[in-house]
MDAnalysis code that builds the backbone (N, CA, C; Angstrom):
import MDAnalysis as mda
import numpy as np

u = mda.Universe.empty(405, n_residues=135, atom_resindex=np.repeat(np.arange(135), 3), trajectory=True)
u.add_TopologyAttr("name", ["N", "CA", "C"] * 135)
u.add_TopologyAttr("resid", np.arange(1, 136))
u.add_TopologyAttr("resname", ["UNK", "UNK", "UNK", "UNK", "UNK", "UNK", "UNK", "UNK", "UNK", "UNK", "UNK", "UNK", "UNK", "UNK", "UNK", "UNK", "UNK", "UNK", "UNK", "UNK", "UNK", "UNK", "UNK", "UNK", "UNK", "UNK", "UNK", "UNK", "UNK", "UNK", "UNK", "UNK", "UNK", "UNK", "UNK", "UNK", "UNK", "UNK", "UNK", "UNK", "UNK", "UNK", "UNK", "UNK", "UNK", "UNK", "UNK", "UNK", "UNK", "UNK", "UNK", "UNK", "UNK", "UNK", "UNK", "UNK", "UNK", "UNK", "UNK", "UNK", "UNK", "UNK", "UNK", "UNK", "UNK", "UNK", "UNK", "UNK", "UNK", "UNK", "UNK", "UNK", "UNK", "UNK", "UNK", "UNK", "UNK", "UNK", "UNK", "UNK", "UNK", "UNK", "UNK", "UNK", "UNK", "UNK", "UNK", "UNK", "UNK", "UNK", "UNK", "UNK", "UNK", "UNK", "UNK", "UNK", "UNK", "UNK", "UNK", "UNK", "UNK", "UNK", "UNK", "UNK", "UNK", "UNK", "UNK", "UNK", "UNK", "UNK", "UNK", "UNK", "UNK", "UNK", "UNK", "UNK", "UNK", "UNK", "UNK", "UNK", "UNK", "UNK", "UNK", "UNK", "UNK", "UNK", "UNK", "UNK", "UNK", "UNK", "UNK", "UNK", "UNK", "UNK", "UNK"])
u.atoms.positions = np.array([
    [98.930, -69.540, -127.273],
    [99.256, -70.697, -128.082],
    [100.630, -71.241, -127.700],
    [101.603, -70.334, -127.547],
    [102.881, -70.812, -127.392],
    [103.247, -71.363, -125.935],
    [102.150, -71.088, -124.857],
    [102.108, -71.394, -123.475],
    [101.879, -73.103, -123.430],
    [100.519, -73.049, -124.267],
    [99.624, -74.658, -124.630],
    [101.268, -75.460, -125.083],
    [101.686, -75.010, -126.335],
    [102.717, -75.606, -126.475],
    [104.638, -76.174, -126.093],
    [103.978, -75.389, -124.670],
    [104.872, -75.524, -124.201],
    [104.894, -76.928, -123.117],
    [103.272, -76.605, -122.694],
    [102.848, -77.403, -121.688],
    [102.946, -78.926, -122.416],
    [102.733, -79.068, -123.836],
    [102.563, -80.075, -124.298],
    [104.098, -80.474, -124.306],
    [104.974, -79.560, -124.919],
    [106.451, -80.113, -125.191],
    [106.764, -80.956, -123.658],
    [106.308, -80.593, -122.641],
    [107.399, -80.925, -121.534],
    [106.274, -82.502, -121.362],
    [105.144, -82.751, -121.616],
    [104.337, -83.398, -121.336],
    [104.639, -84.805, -122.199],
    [105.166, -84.050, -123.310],
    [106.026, -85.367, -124.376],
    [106.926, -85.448, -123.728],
    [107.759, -85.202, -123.736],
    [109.232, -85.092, -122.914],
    [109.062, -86.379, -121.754],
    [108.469, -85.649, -120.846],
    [108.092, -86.431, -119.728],
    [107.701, -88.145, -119.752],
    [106.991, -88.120, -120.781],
    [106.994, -89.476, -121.298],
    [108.200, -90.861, -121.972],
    [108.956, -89.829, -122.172],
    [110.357, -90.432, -122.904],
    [111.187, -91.458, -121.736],
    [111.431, -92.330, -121.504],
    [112.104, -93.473, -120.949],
    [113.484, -92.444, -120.255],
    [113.995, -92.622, -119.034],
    [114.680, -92.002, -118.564],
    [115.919, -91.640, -119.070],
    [116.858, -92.524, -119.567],
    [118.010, -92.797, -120.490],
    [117.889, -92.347, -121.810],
    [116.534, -92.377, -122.309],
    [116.278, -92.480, -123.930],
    [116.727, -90.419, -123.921],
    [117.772, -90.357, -125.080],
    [118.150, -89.003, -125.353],
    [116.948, -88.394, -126.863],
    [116.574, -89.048, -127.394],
    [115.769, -88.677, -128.743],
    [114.648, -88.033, -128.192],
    [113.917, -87.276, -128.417],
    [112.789, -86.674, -128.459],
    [112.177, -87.031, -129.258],
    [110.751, -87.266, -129.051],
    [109.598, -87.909, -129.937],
    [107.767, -87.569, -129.858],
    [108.070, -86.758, -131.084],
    [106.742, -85.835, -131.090],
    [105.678, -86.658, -131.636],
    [104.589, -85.986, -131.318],
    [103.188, -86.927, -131.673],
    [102.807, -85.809, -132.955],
    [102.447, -85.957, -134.111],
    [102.072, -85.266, -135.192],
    [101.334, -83.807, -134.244],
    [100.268, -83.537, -133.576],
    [99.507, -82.479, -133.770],
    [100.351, -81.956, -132.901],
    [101.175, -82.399, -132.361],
    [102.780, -81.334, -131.376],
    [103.529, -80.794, -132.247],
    [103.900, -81.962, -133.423],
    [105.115, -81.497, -134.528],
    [104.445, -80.212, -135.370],
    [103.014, -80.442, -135.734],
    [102.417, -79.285, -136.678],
    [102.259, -78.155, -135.807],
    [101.970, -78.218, -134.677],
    [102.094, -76.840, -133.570],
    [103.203, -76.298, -133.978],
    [104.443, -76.672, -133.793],
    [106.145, -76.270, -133.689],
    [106.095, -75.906, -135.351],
    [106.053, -76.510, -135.662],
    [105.881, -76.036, -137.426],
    [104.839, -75.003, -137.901],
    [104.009, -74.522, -137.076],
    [102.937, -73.570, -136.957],
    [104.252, -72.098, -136.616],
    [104.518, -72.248, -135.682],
    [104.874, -71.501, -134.705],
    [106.262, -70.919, -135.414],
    [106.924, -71.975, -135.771],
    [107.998, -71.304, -136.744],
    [108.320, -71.030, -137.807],
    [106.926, -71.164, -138.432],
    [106.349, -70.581, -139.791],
    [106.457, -69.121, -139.611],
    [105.523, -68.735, -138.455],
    [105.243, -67.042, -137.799],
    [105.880, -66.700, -137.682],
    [107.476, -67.648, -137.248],
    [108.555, -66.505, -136.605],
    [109.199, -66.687, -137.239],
    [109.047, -67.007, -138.794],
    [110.565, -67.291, -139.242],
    [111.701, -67.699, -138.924],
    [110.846, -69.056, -138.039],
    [112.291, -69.312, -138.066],
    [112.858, -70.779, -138.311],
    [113.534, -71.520, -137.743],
    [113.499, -72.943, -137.885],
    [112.511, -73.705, -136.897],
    [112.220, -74.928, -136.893],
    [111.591, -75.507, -135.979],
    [112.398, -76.240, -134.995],
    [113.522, -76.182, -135.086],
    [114.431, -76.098, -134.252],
    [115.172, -75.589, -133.120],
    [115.022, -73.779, -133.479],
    [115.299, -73.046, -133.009],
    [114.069, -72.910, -132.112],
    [112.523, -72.889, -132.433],
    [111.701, -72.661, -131.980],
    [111.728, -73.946, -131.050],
    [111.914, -74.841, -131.132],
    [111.943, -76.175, -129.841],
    [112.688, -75.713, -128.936],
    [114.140, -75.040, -129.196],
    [115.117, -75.420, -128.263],
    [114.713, -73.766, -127.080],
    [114.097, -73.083, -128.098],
    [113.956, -71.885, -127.277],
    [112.833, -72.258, -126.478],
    [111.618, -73.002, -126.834],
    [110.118, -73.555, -125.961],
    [110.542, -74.328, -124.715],
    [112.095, -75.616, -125.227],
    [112.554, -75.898, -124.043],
    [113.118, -75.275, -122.900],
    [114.238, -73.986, -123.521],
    [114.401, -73.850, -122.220],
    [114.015, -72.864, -121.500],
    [113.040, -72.297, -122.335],
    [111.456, -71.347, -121.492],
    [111.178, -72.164, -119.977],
    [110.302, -73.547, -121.249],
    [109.753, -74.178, -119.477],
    [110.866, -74.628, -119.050],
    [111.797, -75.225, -119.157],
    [113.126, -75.712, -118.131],
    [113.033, -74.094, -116.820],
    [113.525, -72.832, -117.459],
    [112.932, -71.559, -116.710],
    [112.115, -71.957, -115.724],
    [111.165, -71.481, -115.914],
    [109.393, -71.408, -115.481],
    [109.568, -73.052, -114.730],
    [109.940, -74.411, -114.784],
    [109.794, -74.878, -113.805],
    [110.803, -74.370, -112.719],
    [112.002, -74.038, -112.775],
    [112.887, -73.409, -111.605],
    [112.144, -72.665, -111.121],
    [111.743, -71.834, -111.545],
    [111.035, -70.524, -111.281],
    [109.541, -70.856, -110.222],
    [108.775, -72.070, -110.761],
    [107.943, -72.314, -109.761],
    [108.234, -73.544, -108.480],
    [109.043, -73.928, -109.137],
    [110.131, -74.409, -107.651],
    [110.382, -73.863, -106.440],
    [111.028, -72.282, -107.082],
    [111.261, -71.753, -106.226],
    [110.320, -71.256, -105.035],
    [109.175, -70.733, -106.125],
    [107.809, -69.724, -105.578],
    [107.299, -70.630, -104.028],
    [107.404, -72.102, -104.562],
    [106.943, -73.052, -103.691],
    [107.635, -73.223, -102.346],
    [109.228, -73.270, -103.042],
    [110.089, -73.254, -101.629],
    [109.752, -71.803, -100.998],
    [109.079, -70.900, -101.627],
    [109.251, -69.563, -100.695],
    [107.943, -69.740, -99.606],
    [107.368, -70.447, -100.719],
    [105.538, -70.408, -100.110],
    [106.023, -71.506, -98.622],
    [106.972, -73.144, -99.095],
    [106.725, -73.749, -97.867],
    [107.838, -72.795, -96.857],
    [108.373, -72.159, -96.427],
    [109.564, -71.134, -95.791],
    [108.318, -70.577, -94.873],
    [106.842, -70.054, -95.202],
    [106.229, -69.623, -94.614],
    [105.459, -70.109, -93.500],
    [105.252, -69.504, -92.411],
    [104.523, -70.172, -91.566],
    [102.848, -70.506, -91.813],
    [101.785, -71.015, -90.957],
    [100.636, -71.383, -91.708],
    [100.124, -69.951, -91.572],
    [100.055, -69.467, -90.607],
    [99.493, -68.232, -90.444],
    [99.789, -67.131, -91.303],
    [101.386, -67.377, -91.888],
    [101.639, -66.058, -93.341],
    [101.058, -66.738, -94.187],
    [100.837, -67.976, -94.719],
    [99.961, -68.268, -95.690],
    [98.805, -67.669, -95.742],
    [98.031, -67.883, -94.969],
    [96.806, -67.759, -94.632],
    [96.508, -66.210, -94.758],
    [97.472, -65.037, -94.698],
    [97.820, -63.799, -94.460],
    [97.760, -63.288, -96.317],
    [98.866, -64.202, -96.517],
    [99.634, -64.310, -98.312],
    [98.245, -64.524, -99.009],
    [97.934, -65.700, -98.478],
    [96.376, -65.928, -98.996],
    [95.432, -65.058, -99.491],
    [94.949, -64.279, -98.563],
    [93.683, -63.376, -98.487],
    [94.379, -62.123, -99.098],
    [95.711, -61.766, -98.572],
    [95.955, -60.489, -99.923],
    [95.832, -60.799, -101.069],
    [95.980, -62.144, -101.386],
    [96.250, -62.161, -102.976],
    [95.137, -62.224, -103.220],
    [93.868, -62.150, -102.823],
    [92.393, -62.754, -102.808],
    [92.201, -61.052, -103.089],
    [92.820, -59.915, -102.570],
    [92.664, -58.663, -102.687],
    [91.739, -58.154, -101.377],
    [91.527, -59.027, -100.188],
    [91.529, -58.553, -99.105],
    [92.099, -57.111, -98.619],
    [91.735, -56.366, -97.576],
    [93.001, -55.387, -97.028],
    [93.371, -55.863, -96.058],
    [94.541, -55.528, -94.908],
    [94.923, -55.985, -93.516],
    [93.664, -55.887, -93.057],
    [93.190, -54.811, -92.601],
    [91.631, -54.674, -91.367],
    [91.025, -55.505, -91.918],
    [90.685, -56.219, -93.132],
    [89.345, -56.791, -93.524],
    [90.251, -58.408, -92.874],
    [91.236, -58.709, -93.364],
    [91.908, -59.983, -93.065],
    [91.875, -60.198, -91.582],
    [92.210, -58.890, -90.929],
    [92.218, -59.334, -89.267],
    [90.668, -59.189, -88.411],
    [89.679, -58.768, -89.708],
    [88.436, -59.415, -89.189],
    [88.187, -60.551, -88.940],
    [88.532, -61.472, -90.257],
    [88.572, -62.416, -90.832],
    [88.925, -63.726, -89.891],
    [90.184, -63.243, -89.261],
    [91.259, -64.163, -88.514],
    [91.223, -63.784, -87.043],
    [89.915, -62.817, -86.640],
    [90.190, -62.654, -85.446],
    [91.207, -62.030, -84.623],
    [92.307, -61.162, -85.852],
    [93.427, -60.939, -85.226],
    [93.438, -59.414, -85.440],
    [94.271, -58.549, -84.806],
    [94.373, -57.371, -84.516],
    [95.242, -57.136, -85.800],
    [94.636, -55.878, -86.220],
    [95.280, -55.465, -88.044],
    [97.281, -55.511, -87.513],
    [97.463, -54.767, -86.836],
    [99.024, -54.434, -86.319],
    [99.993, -56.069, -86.614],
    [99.108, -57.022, -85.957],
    [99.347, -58.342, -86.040],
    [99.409, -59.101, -87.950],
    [98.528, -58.932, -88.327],
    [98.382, -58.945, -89.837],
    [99.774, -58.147, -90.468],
    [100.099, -57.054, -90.545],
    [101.045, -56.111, -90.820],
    [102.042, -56.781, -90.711],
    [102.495, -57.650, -89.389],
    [103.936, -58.423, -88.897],
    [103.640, -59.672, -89.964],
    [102.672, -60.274, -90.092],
    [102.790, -61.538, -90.929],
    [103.063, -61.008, -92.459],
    [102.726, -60.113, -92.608],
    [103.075, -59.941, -94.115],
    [104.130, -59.114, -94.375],
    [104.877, -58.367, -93.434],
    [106.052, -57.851, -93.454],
    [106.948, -59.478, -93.642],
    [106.987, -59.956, -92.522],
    [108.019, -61.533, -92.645],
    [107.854, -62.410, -94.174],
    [106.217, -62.415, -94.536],
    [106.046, -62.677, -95.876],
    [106.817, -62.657, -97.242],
    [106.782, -60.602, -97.002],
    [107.377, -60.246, -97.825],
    [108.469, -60.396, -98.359],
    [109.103, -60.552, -96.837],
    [110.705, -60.396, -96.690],
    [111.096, -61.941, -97.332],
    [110.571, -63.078, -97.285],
    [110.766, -64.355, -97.129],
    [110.511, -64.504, -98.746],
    [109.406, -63.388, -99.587],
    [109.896, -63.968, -101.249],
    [110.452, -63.032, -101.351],
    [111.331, -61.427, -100.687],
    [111.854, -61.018, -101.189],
    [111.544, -59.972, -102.139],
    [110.756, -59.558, -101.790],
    [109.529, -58.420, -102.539],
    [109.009, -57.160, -101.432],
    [108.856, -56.050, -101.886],
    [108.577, -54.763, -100.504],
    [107.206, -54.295, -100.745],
    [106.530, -54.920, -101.631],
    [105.067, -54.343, -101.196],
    [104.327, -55.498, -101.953],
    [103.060, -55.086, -101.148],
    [101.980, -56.496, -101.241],
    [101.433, -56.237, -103.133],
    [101.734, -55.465, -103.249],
    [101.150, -55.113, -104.940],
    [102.531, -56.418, -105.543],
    [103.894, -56.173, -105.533],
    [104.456, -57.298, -105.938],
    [104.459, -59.065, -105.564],
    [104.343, -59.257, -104.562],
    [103.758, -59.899, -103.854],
    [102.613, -60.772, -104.495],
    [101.266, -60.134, -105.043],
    [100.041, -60.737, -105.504],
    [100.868, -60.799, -107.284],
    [101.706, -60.007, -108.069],
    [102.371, -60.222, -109.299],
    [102.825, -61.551, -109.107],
    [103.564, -61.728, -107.983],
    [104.788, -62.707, -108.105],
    [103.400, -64.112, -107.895],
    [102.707, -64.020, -107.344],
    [101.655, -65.177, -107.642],
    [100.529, -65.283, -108.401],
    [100.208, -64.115, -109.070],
    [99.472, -64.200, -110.232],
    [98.221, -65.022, -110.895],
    [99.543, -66.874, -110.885],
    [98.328, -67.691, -111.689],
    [98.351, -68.383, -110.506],
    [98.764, -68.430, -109.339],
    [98.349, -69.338, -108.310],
    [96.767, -68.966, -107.775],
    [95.982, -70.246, -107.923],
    [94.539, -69.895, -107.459],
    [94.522, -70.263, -105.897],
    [94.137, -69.090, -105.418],
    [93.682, -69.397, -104.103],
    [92.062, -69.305, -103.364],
    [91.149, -69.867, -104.475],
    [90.169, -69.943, -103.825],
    [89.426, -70.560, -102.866],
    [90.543, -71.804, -102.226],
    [89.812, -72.220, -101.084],
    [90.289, -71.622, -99.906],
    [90.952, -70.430, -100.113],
    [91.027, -69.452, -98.714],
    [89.847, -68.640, -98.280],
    [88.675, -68.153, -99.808],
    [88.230, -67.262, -99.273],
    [87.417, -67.438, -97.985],
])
């Protein structure tokens, strides 16, 4: 629930005239936030400013993922890809025609490039990214 409403806060937001500083909720947004800080006791205030700068977060955060993803070459994609698909190396370098040893080097550079040491963190750190037109 608090995800939905988050997506919605930035979605109002987004709409607001570039200059314009007021924020301006549509009723079934305002009764969400008033939902939400009913549960938590708390203000609906507090609960906005904390929803804002969640996603303010979470967009840096997938900013980044992206700059790591474009850093990669097509071939570590394509590598990044099929692990996260839960492939293994041998099954991927069936896949790609390429010798497993070869697979191993693309996802070592991978790794190194988001900064993560094994492919188990690796498929965490992309999670909700869908990659089903790799399989």
């Amino acid at each position: 629930m608090i995800t939905h409403l988050i997506y919605r806060l930035l979605d109002a937001l987004r709409r607001l005239p570039p200059r314009e500083r007021l924020f301006q909720f549509d009723e079934p947004l305002l009764e969400s936030l008033r939902q939400v800080a009913q549960l938590e006791q708390r203000s609906a205030d507090e609960v906005a400013a904390d929803l804002l700068q969640t996603a303010l977060s979470q967009n840096g955060s997938d900013k980044r993922r992206i700059q790591m993803w474009d850093s990669l070459t097509p071939r570590e994609q394509q590598v990044v890809a099929m692990a996260c698909l839960g492939y293994t190396n041998r099954q991927i370098a069936g896949r790609l025609y390429l010798a497993p040893e070869t697979i191993k080097t693309h996802m070592r550079h991978a790794l190194r490039k988001f900064g993560v040491t094994r492919k188990a963190e690796l498929r965490t750190y992309l999670a909700d990214w869908d990659f089903g037109d790799w399989k």
